[in-house]
Residue, then its C-alpha position, 0 to 999 in steps of 0.5 A: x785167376x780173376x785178376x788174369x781174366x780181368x788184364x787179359x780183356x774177358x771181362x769188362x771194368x764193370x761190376x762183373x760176377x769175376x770182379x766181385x770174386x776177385x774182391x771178395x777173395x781180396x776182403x776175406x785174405x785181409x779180413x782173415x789177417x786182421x782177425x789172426x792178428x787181433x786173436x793173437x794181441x787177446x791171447x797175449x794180454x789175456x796170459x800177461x794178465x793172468x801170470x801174477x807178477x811175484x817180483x812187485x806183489x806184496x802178500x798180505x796175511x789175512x788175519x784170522x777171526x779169532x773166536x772168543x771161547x768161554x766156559x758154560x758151567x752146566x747145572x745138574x738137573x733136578x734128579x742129581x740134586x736129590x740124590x745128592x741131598x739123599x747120600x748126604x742124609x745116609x751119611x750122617x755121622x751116628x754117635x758110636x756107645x762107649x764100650x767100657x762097661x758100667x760097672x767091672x766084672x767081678x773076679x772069679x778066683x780060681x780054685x784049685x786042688x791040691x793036686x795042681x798046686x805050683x812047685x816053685x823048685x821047676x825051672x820050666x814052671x816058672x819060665x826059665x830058659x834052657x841053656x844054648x847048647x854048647x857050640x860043636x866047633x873051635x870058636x875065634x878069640x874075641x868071641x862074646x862071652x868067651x874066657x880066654x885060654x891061659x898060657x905063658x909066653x915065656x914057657x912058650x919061648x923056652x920051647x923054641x929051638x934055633x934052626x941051624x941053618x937059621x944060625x949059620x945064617x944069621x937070620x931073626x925075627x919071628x913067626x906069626x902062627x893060628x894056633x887052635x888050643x882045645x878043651x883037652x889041654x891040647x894042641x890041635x892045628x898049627x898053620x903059618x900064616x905071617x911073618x918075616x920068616x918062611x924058610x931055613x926051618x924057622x916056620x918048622x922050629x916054631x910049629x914045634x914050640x907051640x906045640x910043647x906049650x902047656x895052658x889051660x883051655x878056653x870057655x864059653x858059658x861056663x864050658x870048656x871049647x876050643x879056642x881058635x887064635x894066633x901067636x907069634x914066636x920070636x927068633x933072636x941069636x944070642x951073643 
């Protein structure tokens, strides 16, 4: 507006109150310009100063102050050491007297009447146990101290009977037996337990020859028992 004023002849080239408006408005536009811009160039250093540059920075590590520690040995006070020395005074070894006496005690005899005079002849007296008691049930052939019953194999042999089938067959071999012998003379339980021949009346054949057998029983301790163990019977064909 101030330059349209001054071309179109209202004011004079002179140093007029629009002129010196119009250069004013002028200085503060150039003024305001140059400010921005030297603003502007700060902020630009100031952030391309602040941001580190991690691509060319070399870190150096800071070494640490090492402390030297060392140990105190603390002396006990006054009052400690006296108790020490105290407890060392109480526990002093103390001679400990010899128990044996001088001189031995006299021997009293022992009197005693008639009456409590000591039978040789009794077994309890003297300190003779009893004797075990003889065991109820049939014990095993190997037992300690045991006496074996006695029999004869050939006897029992001659008891044998060939089952027909088994002939007819023409089957041998044997049949393995536990036989309990007992302290009567007689044969109690017969089972089979072994043997090549199960079948065609050979388990059956020689049950019955062993329980034919005479012998005498077993004993244990000078007592009859009976005797568990176990006999084999053969089956063999004559020709």
């Amino acid at each position: 507006m101030a330059e349209d004023l001054i071309r179109s002849g209202l004011y004079a080239d002179d140093h007029s109150l629009a002129s010196d408006l119009a250069w004013e408005s002028e200085d503060d536009k150039r003024n305001y310009k140059i400010a921005l811009l030297v603003a502007l160039v700060f902020h630009i250093i100031l952030i391309w100063v602040s941001i580190p540059d991690f691509g060319n920075k070399n870190f150096v590590e800071e070494k640490k102050n090492e402390k030297i520690m060392r140990r105190v040995v603390l002396r006990p006070p006054p009052e400690q050491q006296m108790k020490q020395l105290q407890l060392q005074k109480k526990m002093q070894k103390v001679p400990v007297p010899d128990p044996t006496p001088d001189k031995p005690e006299p021997i009293v005899p022992i009197e005693t009447s008639d009456d409590q005079q000591i039978n040789m002849d009794d077994d309890y007296i003297i300190g003779v146990p009893d004797a075990p008691p003889a065991p109820t049930g049939p014990i095993r052939d190997g037992t300690a101290g045991l006496t074996r019953p006695v029999y004869d194999l050939g006897q029992l042999q001659q008891n044998v009977v060939y089952p027909e089938l088994g002939k007819k067959a023409g089957f041998q071999g044997y049949v393995i037996l536990e036989v309990v012998l007992k302290k009567d003379g007689t044969v109690g339980n017969v089972r089979v337990i072994g043997g090549p021949l199960r079948a065609l009346g050979f388990p059956e054949a020689a049950i019955r020859a062993v329980k034919k057998m005479k012998f005498t029983p077993g004993k244990l301790r000078g007592q009859p028992v009976d005797v568990i163990l176990t006999l084999t019977v053969n089956f063999k064909l004559r020709r």
